[in-house]
GULUM-18621 format. One record per residue (C-alpha): residue number from 1; x, y, z. Coordinates in steps of 0.5 Angstrom, whole numbers, plus 500, padded with zeros to 3 digits. Example, Ala and Ser with C-alpha at 12.3 -4.5 7.8 and 13.67 -1.06 7.14 Angstrom:
! GULUM-18621
+-----+-----+-----+-----+
| seq |  c1 |  c2 |  c3 |
+-----+-----+-----+-----+
|   1 | 525 | 491 | 516 |
|   2 | 527 | 498 | 514 |
+-----+-----+-----+-----+
END
This chain:
! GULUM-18621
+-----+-----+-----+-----+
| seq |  c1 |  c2 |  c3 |
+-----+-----+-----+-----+
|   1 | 481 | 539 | 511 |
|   2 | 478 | 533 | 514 |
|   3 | 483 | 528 | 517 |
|   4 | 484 | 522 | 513 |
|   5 | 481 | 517 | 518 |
|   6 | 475 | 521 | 518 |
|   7 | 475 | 523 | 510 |
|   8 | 475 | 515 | 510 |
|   9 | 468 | 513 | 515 |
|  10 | 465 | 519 | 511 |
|  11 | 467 | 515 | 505 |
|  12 | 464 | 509 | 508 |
|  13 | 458 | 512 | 509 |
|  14 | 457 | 515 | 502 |
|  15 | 458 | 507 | 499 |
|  16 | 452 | 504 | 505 |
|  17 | 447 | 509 | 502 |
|  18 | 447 | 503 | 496 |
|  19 | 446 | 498 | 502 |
|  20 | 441 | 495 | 506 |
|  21 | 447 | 496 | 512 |
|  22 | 444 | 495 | 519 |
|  23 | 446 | 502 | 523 |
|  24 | 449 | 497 | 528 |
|  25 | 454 | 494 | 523 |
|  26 | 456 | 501 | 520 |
|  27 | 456 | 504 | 528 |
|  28 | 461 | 497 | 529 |
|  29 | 465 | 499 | 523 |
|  30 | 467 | 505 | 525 |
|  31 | 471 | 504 | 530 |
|  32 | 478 | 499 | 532 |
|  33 | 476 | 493 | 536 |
|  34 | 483 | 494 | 540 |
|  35 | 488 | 499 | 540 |
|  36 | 495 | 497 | 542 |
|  37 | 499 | 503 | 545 |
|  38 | 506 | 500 | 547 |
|  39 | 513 | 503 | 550 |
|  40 | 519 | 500 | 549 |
|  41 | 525 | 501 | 553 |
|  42 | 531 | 502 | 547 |
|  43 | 538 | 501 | 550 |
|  44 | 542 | 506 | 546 |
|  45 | 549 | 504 | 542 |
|  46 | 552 | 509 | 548 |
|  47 | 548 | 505 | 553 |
|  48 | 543 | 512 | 554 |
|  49 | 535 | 510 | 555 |
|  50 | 530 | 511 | 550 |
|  51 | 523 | 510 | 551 |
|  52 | 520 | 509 | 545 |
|  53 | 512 | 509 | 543 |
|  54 | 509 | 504 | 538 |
|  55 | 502 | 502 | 536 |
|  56 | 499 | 497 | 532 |
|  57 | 491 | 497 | 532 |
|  58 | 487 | 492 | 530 |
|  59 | 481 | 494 | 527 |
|  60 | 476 | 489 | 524 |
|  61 | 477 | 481 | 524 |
|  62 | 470 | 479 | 521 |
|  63 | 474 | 476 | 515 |
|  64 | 479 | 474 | 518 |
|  65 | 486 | 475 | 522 |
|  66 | 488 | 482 | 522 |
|  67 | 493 | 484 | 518 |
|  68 | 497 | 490 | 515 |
|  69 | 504 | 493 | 516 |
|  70 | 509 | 496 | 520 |
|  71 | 512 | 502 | 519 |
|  72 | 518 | 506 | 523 |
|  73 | 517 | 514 | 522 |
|  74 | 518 | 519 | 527 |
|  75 | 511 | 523 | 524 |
|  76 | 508 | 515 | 526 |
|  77 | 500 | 517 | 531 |
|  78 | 494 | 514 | 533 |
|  79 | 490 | 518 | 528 |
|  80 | 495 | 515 | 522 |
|  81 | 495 | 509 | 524 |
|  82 | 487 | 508 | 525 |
|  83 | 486 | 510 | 518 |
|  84 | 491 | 506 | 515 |
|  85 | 488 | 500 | 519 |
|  86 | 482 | 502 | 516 |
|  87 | 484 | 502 | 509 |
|  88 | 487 | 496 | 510 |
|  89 | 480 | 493 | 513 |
|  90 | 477 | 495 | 507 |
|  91 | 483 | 493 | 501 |
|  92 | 483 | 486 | 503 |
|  93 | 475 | 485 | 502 |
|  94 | 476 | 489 | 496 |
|  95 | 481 | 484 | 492 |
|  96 | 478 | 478 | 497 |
|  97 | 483 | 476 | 502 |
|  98 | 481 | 472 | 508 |
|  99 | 484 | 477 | 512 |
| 100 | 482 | 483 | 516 |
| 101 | 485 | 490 | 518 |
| 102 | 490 | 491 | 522 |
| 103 | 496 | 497 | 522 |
| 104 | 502 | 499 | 527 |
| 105 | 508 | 502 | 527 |
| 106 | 514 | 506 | 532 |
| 107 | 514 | 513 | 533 |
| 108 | 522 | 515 | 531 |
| 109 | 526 | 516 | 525 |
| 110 | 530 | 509 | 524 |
| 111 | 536 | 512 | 520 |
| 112 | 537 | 515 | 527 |
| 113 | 538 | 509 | 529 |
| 114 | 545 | 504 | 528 |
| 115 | 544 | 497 | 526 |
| 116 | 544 | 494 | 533 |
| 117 | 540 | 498 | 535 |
| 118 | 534 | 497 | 530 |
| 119 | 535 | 491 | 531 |
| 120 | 534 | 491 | 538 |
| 121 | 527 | 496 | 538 |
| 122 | 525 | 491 | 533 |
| 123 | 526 | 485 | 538 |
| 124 | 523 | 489 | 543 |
| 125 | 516 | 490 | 539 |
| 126 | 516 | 484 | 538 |
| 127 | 515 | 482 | 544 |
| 128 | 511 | 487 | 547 |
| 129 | 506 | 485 | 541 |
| 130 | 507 | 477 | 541 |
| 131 | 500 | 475 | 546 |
| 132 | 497 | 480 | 541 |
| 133 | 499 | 477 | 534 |
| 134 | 498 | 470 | 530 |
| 135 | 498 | 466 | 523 |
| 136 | 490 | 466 | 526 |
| 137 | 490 | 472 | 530 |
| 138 | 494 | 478 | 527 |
| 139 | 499 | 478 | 521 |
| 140 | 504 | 484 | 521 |
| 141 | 508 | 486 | 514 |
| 142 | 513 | 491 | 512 |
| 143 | 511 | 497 | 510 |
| 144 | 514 | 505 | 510 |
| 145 | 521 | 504 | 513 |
| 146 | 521 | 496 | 514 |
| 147 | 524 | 491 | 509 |
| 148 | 525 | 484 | 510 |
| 149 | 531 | 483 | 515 |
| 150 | 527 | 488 | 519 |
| 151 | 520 | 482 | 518 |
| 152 | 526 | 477 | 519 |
| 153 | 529 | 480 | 526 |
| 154 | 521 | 480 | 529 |
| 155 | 519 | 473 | 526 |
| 156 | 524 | 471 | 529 |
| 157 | 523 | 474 | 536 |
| 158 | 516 | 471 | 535 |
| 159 | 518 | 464 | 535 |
| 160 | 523 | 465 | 541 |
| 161 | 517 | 467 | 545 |
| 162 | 512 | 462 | 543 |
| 163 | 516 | 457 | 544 |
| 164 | 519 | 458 | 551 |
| 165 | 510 | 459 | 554 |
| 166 | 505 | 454 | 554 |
| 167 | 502 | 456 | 546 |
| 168 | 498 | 453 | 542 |
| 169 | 500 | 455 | 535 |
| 170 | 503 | 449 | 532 |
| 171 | 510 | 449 | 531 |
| 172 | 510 | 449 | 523 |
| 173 | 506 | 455 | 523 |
| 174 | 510 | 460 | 526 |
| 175 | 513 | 464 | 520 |
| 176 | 506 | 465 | 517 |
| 177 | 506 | 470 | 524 |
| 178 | 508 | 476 | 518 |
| 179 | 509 | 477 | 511 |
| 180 | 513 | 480 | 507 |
| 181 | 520 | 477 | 509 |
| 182 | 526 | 474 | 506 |
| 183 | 526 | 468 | 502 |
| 184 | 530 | 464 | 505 |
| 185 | 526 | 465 | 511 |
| 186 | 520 | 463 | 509 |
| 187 | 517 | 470 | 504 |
| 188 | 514 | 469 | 498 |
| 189 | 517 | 469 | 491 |
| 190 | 515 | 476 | 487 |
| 191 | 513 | 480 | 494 |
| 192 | 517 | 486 | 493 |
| 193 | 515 | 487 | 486 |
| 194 | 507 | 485 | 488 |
| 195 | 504 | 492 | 489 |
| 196 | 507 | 495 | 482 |
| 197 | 505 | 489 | 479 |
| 198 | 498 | 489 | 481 |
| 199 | 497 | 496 | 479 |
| 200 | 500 | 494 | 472 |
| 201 | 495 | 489 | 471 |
| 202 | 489 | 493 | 474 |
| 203 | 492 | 499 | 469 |
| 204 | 491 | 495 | 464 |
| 205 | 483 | 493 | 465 |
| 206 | 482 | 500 | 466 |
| 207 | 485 | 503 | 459 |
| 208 | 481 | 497 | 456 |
| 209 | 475 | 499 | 459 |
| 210 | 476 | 507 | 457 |
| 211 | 478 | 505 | 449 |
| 212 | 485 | 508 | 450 |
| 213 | 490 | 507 | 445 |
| 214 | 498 | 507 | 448 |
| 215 | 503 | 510 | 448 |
| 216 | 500 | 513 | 453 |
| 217 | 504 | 519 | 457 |
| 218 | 505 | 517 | 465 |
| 219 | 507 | 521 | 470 |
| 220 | 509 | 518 | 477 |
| 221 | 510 | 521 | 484 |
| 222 | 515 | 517 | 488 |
| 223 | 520 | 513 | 486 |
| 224 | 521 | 507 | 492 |
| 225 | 520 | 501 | 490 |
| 226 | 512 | 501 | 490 |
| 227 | 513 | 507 | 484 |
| 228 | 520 | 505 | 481 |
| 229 | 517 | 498 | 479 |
| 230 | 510 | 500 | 476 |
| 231 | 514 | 505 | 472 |
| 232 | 519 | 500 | 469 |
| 233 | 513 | 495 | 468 |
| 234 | 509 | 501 | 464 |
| 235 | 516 | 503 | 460 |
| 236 | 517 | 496 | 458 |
| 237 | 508 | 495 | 455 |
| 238 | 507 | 501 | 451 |
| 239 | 507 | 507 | 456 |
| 240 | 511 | 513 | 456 |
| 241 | 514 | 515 | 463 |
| 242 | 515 | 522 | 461 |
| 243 | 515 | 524 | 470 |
| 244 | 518 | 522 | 475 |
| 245 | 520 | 525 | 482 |
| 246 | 523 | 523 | 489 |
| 247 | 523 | 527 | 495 |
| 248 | 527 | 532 | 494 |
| 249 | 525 | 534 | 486 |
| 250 | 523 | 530 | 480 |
| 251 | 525 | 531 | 472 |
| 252 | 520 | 532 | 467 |
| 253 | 521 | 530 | 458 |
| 254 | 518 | 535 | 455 |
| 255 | 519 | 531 | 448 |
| 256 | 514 | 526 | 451 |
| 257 | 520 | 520 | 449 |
| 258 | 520 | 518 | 456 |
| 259 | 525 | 515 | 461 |
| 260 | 529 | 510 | 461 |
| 261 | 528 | 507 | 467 |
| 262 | 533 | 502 | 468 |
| 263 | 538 | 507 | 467 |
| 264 | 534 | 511 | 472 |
| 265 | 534 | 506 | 478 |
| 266 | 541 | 505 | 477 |
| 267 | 543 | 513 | 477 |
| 268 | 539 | 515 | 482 |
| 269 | 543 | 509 | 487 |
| 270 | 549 | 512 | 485 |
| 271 | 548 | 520 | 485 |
| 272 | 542 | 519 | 490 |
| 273 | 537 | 524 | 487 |
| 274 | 532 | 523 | 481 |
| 275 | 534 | 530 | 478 |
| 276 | 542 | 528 | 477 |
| 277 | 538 | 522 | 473 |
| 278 | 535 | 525 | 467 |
| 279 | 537 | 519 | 462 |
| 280 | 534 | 519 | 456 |
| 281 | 536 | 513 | 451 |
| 282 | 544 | 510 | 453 |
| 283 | 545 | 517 | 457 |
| 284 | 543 | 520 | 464 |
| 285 | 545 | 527 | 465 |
| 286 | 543 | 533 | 469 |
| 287 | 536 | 535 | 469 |
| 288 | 538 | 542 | 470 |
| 289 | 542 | 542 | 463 |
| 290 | 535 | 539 | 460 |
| 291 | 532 | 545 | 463 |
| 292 | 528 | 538 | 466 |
| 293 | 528 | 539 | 473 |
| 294 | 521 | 540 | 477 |
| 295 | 517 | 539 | 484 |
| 296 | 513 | 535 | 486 |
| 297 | 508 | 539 | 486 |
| 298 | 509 | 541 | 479 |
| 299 | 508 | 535 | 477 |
| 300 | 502 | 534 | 479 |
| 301 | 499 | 539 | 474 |
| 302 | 503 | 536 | 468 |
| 303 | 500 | 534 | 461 |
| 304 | 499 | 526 | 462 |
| 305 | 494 | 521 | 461 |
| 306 | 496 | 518 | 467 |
| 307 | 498 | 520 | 474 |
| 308 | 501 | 516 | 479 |
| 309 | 501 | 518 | 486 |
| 310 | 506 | 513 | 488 |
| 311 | 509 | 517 | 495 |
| 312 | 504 | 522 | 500 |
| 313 | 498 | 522 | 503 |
| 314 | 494 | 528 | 501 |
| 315 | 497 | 531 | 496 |
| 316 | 492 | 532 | 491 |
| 317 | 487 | 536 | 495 |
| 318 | 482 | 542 | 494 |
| 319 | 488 | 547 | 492 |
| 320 | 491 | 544 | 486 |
| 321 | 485 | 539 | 485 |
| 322 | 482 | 544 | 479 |
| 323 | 489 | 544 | 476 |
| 324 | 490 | 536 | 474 |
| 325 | 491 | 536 | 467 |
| 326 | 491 | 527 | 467 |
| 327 | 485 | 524 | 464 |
| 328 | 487 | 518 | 470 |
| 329 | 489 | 519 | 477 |
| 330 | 491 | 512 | 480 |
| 331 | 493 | 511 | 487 |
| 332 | 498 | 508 | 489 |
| 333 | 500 | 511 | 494 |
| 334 | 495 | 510 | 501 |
| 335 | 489 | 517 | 501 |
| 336 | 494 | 521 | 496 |
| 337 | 487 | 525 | 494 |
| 338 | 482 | 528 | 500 |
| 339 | 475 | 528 | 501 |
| 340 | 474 | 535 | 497 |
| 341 | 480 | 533 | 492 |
| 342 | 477 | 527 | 491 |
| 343 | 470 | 531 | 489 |
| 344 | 473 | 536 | 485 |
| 345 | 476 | 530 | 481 |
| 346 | 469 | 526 | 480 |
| 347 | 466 | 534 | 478 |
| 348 | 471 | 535 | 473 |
| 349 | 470 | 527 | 470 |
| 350 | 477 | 525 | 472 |
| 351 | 476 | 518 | 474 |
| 352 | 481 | 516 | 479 |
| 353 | 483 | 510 | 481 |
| 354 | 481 | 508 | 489 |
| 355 | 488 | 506 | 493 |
| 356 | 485 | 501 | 495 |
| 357 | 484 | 498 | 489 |
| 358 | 490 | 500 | 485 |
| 359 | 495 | 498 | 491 |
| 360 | 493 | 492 | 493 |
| 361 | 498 | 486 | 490 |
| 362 | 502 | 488 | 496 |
| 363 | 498 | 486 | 501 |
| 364 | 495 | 480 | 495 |
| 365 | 501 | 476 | 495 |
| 366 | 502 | 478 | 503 |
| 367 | 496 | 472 | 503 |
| 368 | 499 | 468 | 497 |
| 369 | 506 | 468 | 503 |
| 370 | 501 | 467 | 508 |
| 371 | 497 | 461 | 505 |
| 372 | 505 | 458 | 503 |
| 373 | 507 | 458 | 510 |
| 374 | 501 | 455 | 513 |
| 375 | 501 | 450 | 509 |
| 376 | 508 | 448 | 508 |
| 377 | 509 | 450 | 500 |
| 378 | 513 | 454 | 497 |
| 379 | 510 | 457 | 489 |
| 380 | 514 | 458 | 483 |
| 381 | 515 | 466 | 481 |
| 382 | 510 | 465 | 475 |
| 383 | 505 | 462 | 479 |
| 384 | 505 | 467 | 484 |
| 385 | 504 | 472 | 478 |
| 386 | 499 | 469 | 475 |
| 387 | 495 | 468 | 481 |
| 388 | 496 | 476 | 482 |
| 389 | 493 | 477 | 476 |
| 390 | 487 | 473 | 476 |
| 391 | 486 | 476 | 484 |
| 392 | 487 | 483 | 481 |
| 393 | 482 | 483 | 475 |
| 394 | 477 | 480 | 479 |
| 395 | 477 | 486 | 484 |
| 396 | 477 | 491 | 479 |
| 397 | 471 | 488 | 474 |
| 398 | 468 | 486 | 480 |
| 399 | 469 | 495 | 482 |
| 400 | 468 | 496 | 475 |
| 401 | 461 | 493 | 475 |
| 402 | 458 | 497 | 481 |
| 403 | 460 | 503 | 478 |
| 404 | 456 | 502 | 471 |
| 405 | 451 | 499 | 475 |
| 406 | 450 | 504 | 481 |
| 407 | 453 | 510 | 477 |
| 408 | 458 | 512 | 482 |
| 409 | 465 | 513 | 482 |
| 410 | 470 | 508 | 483 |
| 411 | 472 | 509 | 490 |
| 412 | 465 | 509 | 493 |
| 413 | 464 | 503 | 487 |
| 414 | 469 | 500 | 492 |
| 415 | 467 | 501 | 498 |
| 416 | 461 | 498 | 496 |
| 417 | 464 | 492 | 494 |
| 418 | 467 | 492 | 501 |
| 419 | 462 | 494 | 505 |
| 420 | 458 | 488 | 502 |
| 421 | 463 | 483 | 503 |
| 422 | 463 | 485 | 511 |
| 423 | 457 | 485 | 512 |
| 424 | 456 | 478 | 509 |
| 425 | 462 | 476 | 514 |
| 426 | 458 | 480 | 520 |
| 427 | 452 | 475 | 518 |
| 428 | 456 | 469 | 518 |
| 429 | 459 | 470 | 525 |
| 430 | 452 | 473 | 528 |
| 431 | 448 | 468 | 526 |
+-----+-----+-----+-----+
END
């Protein structure tokens, strides 16, 4: 199994054969345009000295600032990090944001770490990475294991460092340097619901389009809070969530009534684990007694009409693609499907909906905090809504449209969509 960074230049080369693309502009697209590997002195609580690998890559800036998130694991590599960025170049020309593609991340296991010290390894990214990022340069956002506080320590860093050297970032502009923090620091309204609401609004265009009636059965791989929202807007309009998993295990209703998510969320707080929290109706219980319990893997075989993988890279592959018994995958995780998975799928008329579609109301209303803060505004939740489902519905008709006319996939529909997009960026800065 290719890596997921190559499995996506492949992807890349499969959508220009619809295109008249220059070698050059596909040689120049499958590369970063910078790679920044840093080593960050972290004095510990017991003032032992950790030196800590980071890495952001800048991978295209043709339409605009770099931007993609940080995320603090200790599997973080190159390769991870390469391919993420990519995605992201990729995301932004497909829901048509005026950014590029960028990705970071340390390599350690944050909940290692004390507050304290997190906070430090934070302020210490920042700096090594200041001379490198910008409102108009590169834009980073939370991503796996960074939440707003942890965006709100790296602004803030930021803002000490400009302020203190001979900048010409303008004052005013400072916070639009990253996305995704806290409200009251300058963050938009709806940015933590943003990437499941997205996906519901494309869901709906999509069932629309495949003439299918709900109550329709949804399986969901992944109960963070990209997962856990999705699945609570699909409850609330006429979906059946019948499946949900966390890391460790998952629960399955074979009476097809769904759970109740709410309930869900509050148990899983409580208890930690989603199979303590088989809540059908007012009443959560074990899912052991309702015989419910299941692996993820095993949920990804179940009888629905959609599945959500909402966690994993590379969990719908070669070895269980032919097992798949939904009518839709949809991506809301980043690369859950590999190459060869992807091919089985198309081969067995299973549509899947690419990632880089059906998650991109995250990095949407990244833009939308992006616009407010350099422009001095703050919108209105149902503002930020409304403009993330017309952005939403634009990209997947605009995705749609290339797959009925080209009869491709809507993955390699999209990656038309974005090398087109690219491409007449490419010209408008060569001309």
């Amino acid at each position: 199994m290719k890596n997921p960074f190559e499995s996506t230049i492949l992807q890349l080369e499969e959508a220009s054969k619809y295109l008249d693309i220059p070698n050059l502009v596909m040689s120049l697209l499958s590369k970063p345009e910078r790679i920044i590997e840093v080593f960050l002195p972290l004095r510990l609580d017991n003032k032992e000295l950790k030196i800590v690998k980071g890495y952001r890559v800048q991978y295209n800036s043709w339409r605009g600032p770099y931007k993609g998130g940080l995320r603090y694991h200790q599997k973080v590599d190159l390769n991870e990090v390469k391919a993420l960025s990519l995605w992201m170049m990729i995301k932004n020309a497909v829901c048509d944001v005026p950014f590029g593609g960028g990705k970071g991340g340390i390599e350690i296991d944050p909940k290692t770490l004390s507050k304290t010290e997190l906070k430090e390894l934070t302020r210490l990214f920042a700096k090594m990475l200041t001379p490198n990022i910008g409102p108009t340069v590169d834009v980073p956002a939370p991503d796996v294991n960074t939440n707003a506080k942890i965006l709100d320590w790296f602004v803030d860093q930021y803002e000490q460092n400009v302020k203190t050297q001979n900048s010409n970032v303008k004052f005013t502009e400072l916070k639009a340097v990253a996305t995704g923090k806290s409200i009251e620091n300058g963050g938009s309204e709806g940015r933590e619901e943003a990437t499941g609401l997205g996906g519901y609004y494309v869901l709906e265009e999509l069932i629309k389009k495949m003439g299918l009636k709900k109550p329709l059965t949804v399986a969901v791989q992944g109960f963070g809070n990209v997962g856990s929202h999705l699945a609570a807007l699909l409850c609330q309009n006429g979906y059946k969530v019948v499946a949900l998993s966390d890391s460790k295990g998952g629960i399955y209703d074979q009476s097809g009534d769904g759970f109740n998510i709410d309930l869900v969320k509050t148990c899983k707080l409580e208890r930690g684990l989603i199979a303590d929290c088989y809540c059908i109706g007012t009443v959560c219980d074990l899912a052991e007694k309702k015989k419910g319990e299941i692996t993820n893997e095993d949920l990804l075989e179940l009888p629905v009409d959609i599945l959500v993988p909402a966690a994993l890279e590379n969990v719908i592959t070669e070895k269980n693609a032919d097992k798949i018994k939904a009518k839709i995958v949809f991506e809301m995780a980043n690369g859950p499907t590999s190459l060869e998975g992807d091919k089985i799928l198309h081969g067995r008329g299973i549509p899947v909906v690419p990632d880089v579609l059906a998650n991109s109301g995250g990095v949407t209303v990244s833009y939308f905090e992006w616009y407010q803060n350099m422009h001095g505004e703050h919108w209105k939740l149902e503002e930020v809504k409304d403009k993330l489902k017309e952005k939403m519905t634009d990209a997947f008709k605009n995705v749609w449209n290339i797959h009925e006319e080209k009869k491709v996939d809507l993955r390699t529909g999209a990656y038309i969509l974005a090398l087109r997009r690219l491409h007449e960026s490419y010209k408008k800065l060569n001309k």
